[in-house]
KOLNURO-772227 format. One line per field, with one value per residue: residue number from 0; x, y, z of N, C-alpha, C, O in turn. Coordinates in steps of 0.05 Angstrom, whole numbers, always signed. Layout:
nr = [NUM/...]
n.xx = [X/...]
n.yy = [Y/...]
n.zz = [Z/...]
ca.xx = [X/...]
ca.yy = [Y/...]
ca.zz = [Z/...]
c.xx = [X/...]
c.yy = [Y/...]
c.zz = [Z/...]
o.xx = [X/...]
o.yy = [Y/...]
o.zz = [Z/...]
//
This chain:
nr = [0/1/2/3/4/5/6/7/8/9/10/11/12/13/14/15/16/17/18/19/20/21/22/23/24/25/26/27/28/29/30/31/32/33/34/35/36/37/38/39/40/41/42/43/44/45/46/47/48/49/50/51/52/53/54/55/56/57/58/59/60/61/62/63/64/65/66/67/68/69/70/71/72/73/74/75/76/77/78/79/80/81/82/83/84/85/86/87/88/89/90/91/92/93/94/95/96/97/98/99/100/101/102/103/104/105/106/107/108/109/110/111]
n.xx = [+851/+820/+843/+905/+916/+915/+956/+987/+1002/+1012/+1063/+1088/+1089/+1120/+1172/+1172/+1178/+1231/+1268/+1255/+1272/+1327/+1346/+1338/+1369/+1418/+1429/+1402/+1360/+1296/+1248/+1212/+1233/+1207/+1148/+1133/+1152/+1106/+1065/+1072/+1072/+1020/+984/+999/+980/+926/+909/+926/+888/+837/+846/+839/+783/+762/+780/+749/+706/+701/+703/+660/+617/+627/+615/+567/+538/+563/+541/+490/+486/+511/+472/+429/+444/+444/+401/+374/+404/+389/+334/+270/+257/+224/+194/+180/+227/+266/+253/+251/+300/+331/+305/+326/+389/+416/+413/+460/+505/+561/+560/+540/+573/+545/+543/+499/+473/+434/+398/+385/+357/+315/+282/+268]
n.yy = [+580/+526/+481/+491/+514/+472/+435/+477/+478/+416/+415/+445/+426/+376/+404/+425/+372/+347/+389/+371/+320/+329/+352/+310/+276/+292/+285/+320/+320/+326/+307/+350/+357/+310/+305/+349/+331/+287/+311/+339/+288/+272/+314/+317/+260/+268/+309/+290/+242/+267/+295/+232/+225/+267/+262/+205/+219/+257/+221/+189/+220/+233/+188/+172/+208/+198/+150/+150/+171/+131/+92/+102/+97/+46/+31/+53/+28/-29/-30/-41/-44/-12/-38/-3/+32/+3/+5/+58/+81/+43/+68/+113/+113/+115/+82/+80/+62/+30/-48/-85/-120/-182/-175/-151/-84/-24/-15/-61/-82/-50/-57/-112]
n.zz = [-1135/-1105/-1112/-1128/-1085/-1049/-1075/-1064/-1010/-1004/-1030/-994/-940/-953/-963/-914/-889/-900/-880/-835/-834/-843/-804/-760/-789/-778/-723/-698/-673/-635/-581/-590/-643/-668/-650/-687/-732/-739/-739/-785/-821/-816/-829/-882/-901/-889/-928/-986/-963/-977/-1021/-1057/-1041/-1075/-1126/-1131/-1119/-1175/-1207/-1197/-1208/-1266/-1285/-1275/-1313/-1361/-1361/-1364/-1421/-1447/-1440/-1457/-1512/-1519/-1503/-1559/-1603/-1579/-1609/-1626/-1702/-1748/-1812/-1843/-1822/-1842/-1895/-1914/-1909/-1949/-1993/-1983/-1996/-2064/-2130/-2162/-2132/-2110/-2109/-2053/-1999/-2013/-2068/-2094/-2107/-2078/-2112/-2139/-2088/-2087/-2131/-2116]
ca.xx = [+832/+825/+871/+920/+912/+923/+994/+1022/+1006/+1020/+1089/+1102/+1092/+1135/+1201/+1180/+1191/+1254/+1273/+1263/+1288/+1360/+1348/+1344/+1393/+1444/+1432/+1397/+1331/+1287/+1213/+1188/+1222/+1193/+1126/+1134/+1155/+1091/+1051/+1065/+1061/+991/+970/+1006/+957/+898/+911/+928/+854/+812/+848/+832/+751/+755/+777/+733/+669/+693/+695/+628/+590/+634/+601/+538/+537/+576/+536/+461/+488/+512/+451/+408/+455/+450/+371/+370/+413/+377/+309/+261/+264/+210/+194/+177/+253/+283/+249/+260/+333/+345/+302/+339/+406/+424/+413/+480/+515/+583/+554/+553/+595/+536/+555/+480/+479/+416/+390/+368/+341/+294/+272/+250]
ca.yy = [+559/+510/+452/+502/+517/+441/+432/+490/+473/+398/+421/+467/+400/+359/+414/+429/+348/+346/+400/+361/+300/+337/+368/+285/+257/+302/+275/+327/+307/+320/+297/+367/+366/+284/+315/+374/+311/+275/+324/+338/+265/+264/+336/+293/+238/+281/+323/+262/+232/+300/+286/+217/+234/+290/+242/+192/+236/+268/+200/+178/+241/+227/+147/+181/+221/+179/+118/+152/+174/+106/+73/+123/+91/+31/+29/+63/+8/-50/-15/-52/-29/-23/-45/+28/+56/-4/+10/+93/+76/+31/+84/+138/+101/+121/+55/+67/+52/+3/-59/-87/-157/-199/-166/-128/-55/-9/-11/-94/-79/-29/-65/-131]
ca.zz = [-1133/-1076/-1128/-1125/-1050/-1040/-1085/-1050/-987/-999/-1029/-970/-928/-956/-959/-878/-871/-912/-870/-806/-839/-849/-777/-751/-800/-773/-699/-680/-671/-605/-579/-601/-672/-675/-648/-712/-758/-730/-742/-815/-840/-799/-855/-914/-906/-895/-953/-992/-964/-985/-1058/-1061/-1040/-1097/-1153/-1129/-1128/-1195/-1232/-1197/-1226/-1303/-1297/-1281/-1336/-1381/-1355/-1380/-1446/-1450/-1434/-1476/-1540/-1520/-1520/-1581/-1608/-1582/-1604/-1653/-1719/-1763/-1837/-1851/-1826/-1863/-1935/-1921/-1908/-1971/-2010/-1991/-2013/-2096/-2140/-2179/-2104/-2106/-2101/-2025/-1997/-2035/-2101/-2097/-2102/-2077/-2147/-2134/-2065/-2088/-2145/-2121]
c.xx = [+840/+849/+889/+941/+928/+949/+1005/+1016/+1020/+1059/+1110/+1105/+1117/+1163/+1204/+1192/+1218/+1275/+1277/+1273/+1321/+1364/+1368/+1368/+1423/+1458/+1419/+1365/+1320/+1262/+1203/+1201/+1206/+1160/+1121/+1118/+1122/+1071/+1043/+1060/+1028/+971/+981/+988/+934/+889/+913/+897/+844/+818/+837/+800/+749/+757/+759/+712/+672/+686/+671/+608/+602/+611/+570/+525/+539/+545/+503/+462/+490/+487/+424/+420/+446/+417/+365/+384/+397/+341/+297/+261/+245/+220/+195/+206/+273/+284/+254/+284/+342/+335/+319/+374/+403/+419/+443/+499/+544/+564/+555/+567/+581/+541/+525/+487/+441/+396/+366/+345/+314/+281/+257/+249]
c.yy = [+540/+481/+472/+507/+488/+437/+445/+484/+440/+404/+438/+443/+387/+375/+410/+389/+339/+359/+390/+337/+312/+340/+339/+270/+268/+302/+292/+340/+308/+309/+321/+367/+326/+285/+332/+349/+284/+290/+334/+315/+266/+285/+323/+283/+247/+298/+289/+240/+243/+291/+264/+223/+246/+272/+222/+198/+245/+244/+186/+190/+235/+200/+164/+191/+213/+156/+123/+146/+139/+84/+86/+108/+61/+12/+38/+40/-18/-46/-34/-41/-34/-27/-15/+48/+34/+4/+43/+92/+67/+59/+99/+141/+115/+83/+51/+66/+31/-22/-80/-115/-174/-189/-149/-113/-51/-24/-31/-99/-74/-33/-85/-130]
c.zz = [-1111/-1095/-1119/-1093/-1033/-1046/-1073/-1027/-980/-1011/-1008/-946/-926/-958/-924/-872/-882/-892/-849/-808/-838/-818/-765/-762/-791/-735/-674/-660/-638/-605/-592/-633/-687/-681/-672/-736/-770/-752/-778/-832/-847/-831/-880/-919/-907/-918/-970/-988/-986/-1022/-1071/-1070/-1066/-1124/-1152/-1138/-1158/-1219/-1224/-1214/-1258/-1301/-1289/-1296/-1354/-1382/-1363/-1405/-1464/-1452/-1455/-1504/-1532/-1526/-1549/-1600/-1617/-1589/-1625/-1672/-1737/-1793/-1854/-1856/-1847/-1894/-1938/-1923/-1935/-1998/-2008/-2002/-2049/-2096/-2154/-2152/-2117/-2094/-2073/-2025/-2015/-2060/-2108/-2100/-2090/-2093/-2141/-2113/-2069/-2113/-2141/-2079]
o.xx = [+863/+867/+890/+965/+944/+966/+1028/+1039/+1034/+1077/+1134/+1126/+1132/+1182/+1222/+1210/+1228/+1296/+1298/+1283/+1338/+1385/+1393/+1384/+1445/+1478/+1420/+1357/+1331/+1252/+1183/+1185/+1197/+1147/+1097/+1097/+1117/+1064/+1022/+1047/+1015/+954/+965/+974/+919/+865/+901/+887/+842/+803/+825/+792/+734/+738/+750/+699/+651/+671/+660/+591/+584/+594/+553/+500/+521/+533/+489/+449/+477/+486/+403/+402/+439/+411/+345/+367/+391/+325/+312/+265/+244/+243/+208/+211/+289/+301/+261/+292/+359/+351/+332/+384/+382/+420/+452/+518/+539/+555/+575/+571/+594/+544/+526/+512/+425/+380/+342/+324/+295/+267/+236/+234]
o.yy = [+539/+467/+471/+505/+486/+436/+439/+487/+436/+395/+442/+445/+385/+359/+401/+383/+320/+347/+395/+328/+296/+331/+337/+256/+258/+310/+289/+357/+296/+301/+317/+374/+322/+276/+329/+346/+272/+283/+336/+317/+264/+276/+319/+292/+238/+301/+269/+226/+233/+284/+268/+225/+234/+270/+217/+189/+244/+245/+172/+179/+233/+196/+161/+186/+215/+149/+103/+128/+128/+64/+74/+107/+52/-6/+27/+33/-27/-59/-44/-17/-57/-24/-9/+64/+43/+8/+53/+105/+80/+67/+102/+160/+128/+66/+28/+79/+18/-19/-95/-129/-185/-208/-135/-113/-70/-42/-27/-112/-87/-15/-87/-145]
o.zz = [-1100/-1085/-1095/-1085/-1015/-1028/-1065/-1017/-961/-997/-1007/-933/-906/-955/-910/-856/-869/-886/-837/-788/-830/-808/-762/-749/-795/-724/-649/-644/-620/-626/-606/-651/-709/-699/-679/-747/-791/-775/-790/-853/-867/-846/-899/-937/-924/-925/-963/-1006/-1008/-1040/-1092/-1093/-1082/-1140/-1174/-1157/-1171/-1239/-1241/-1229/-1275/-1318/-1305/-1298/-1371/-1403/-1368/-1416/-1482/-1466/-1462/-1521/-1554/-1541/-1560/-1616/-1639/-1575/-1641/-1666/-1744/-1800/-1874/-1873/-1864/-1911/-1959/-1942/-1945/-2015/-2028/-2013/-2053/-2078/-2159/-2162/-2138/-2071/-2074/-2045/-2032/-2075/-2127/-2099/-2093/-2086/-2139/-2115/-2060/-2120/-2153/-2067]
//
Protein backbone atom coordinates (compact mmCIF):
# COMPACT_ATOMS: atom_id res chain seq x y z
CA UNK A 1 0.00 0.00 0.00
CA UNK A 2 1.15 3.52 -0.76
CA UNK A 3 1.10 4.15 3.72
CA UNK A 4 3.45 1.54 3.66
CA UNK A 5 5.39 2.81 0.59
CA UNK A 6 5.75 6.14 2.61
CA UNK A 7 7.19 4.55 6.23
CA UNK A 8 9.68 2.65 4.34
CA UNK A 9 10.77 5.06 2.33
CA UNK A 10 10.57 7.74 5.10
CA UNK A 11 12.60 5.23 7.34
CA UNK A 12 15.10 4.60 4.57
CA UNK A 13 15.57 8.52 4.74
CA UNK A 14 16.21 9.06 7.89
CA UNK A 15 19.08 5.88 8.34
CA UNK A 16 20.71 7.47 4.77
CA UNK A 17 20.89 10.91 6.96
CA UNK A 18 22.22 9.25 10.10
CA UNK A 19 24.51 7.77 7.83
CA UNK A 20 25.76 11.04 6.52
CA UNK A 21 25.46 12.54 9.87
CA UNK A 22 28.26 9.87 11.19
CA UNK A 23 30.07 10.48 7.72
CA UNK A 24 30.20 14.62 8.98
CA UNK A 25 30.57 14.04 12.65
CA UNK A 26 33.65 12.15 11.98
CA UNK A 27 35.23 15.23 9.97
CA UNK A 28 34.66 13.96 7.04
CA UNK A 29 32.15 15.80 5.48
CA UNK A 30 32.42 17.36 1.77
CA UNK A 31 30.12 19.89 -0.48
CA UNK A 32 28.86 16.67 -2.30
CA UNK A 33 28.11 14.58 0.94
CA UNK A 34 26.42 18.30 2.43
CA UNK A 35 24.69 18.49 -1.09
CA UNK A 36 23.45 14.40 -0.42
CA UNK A 37 22.62 15.63 3.32
CA UNK A 38 20.65 18.60 1.63
CA UNK A 39 18.96 16.72 -0.38
CA UNK A 40 17.45 14.22 1.96
CA UNK A 41 16.16 16.70 4.63
CA UNK A 42 14.58 18.59 1.39
CA UNK A 43 12.46 14.43 0.71
CA UNK A 44 11.94 14.42 4.74
CA UNK A 45 9.89 17.48 4.60
CA UNK A 46 8.11 16.63 1.49
CA UNK A 47 7.17 13.32 2.60
CA UNK A 48 6.33 14.76 5.96
CA UNK A 49 4.05 17.57 3.81
CA UNK A 50 2.11 14.71 1.51
CA UNK A 51 1.35 13.11 5.25
CA UNK A 52 0.20 16.13 6.74
CA UNK A 53 -2.30 16.88 3.36
CA UNK A 54 -3.52 13.13 3.81
CA UNK A 55 -4.53 13.51 7.52
CA UNK A 56 -5.91 16.71 6.87
CA UNK A 57 -8.18 15.66 3.91
CA UNK A 58 -8.99 12.39 5.86
CA UNK A 59 -10.41 14.33 8.93
CA UNK A 60 -12.15 16.90 6.52
CA UNK A 61 -14.20 14.02 4.78
CA UNK A 62 -14.78 12.21 8.82
CA UNK A 63 -16.36 16.11 9.83
CA UNK A 64 -18.24 15.82 6.70
CA UNK A 65 -19.66 12.82 7.36
CA UNK A 66 -19.67 13.04 11.01
CA UNK A 67 -20.83 16.71 10.71
CA UNK A 68 -24.38 15.58 8.55
CA UNK A 69 -25.13 12.69 10.85
CA UNK A 70 -24.67 15.21 13.40
CA UNK A 71 -26.82 17.69 12.14
CA UNK A 72 -29.49 15.08 10.96
CA UNK A 73 -29.70 14.34 15.15
CA UNK A 74 -29.65 17.41 15.96
CA UNK A 75 -32.79 18.44 13.87
CA UNK A 76 -34.43 15.50 14.88
CA UNK A 77 -33.85 16.68 18.40
CA UNK A 78 -34.82 20.16 18.10
CA UNK A 79 -38.02 18.98 16.00
CA UNK A 80 -41.60 19.91 17.27
CA UNK A 81 -43.28 17.31 18.85
CA UNK A 82 -46.70 16.62 18.65
CA UNK A 83 -49.63 15.96 21.17
CA UNK A 84 -50.30 12.77 19.22
CA UNK A 85 -46.38 11.29 19.77
CA UNK A 86 -46.62 12.52 23.39
CA UNK A 87 -50.01 10.60 24.40
CA UNK A 88 -48.72 7.35 22.03
CA UNK A 89 -45.50 7.50 24.07
CA UNK A 90 -47.15 7.70 27.63
CA UNK A 91 -49.70 5.05 26.28
CA UNK A 92 -47.35 2.76 25.28
CA UNK A 93 -45.55 3.01 28.81
CA UNK A 94 -47.15 -0.06 31.44
CA UNK A 95 -49.24 1.76 34.31
CA UNK A 96 -47.67 -0.51 37.08
CA UNK A 97 -44.13 1.53 36.03
CA UNK A 98 -41.74 2.72 39.25
CA UNK A 99 -43.10 5.80 39.93
CA UNK A 100 -41.08 8.85 38.23
CA UNK A 101 -38.96 11.95 40.33
CA UNK A 102 -42.65 13.51 41.05
CA UNK A 103 -43.65 10.29 42.83
CA UNK A 104 -46.33 9.68 39.63
CA UNK A 105 -46.11 6.52 37.80
CA UNK A 106 -47.64 5.96 34.07
CA UNK A 107 -50.75 4.65 35.64
CA UNK A 108 -51.71 8.72 36.83
CA UNK A 109 -50.65 10.07 33.48
CA UNK A 110 -52.93 7.97 31.60
CA UNK A 111 -55.70 8.37 33.81
CA UNK A 112 -56.25 12.01 34.17
Amino acid sequence: SRRSADISLFSKLKLDLESIDEIIDRGDGNEEIMCKRSGIINNLNDLSNIQTMEVTQKTKIRWDIEGDEIQEDRQFIEREVSIDEINKEVWDCGTDKAPGPDGFTFGFYRRY
